[in-house]
C-alpha positions as CSV (number, residue, x, y, z in Angstrom):
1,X,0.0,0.0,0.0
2,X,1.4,3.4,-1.0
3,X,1.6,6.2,1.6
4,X,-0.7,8.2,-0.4
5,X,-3.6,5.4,0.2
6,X,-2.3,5.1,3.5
7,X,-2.6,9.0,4.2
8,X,-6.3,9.0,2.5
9,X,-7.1,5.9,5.0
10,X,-6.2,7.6,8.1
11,X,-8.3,10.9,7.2
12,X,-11.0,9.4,5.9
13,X,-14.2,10.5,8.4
14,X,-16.3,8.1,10.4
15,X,-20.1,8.1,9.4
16,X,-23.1,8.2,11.6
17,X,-23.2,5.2,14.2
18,X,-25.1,2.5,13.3
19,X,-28.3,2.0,15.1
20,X,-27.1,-1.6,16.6
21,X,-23.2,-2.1,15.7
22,X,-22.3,-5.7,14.9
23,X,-19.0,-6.4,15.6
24,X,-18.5,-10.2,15.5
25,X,-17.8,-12.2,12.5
26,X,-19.2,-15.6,12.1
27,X,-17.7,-18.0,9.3
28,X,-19.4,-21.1,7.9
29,X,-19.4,-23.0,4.5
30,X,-22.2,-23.6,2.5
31,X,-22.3,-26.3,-0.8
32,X,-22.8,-24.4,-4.0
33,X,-27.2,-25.5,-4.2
34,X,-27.4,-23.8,-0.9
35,X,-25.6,-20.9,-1.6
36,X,-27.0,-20.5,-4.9
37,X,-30.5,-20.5,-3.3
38,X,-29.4,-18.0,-0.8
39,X,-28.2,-15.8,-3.7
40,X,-31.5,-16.4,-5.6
41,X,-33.7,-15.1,-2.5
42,X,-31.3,-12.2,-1.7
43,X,-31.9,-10.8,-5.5
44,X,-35.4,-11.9,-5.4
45,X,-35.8,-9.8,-2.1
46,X,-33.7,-7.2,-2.6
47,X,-31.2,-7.7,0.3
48,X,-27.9,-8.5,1.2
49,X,-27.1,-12.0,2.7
50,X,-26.0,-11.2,6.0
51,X,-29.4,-9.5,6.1
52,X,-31.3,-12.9,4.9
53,X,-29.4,-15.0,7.0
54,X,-29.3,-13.2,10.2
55,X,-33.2,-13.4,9.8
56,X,-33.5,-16.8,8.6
57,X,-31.4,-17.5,12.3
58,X,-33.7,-15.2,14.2
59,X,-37.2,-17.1,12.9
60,X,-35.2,-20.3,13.1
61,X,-34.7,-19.4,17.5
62,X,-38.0,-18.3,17.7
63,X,-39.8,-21.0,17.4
């Protein structure tokens, strides 16, 4: 990384904070039907897949 990008980095401002930060990262793998389904709903629905899955998790809990 040049200093330049470094320099741009370190001034860049921080945005508003978010309603309800999420700062832990969970990993898992998924076979390619799966994830292709996922994809497929995301598009269909118009949202990103952290957003489908951490709601297919919460419905999943509450029942």
């Amino acid at each position: 990384m040049s200093s330049k990008r470094r320099c741009e980095l370190a001034h860049k401002k921080m945005g508003r904070p978010t309603e309800k930060p999420m700062p832990i990262r969970v990993g898992f793998r998924l076979d390619k039907e799966t994830l292709d389904k996922l994809d497929a709903h995301c598009e269909k629905s118009g949202i990103e897949r952290s957003d489908a899955i951490r709601k297919a998790i919460i419905q999943y809990i509450s029942e």
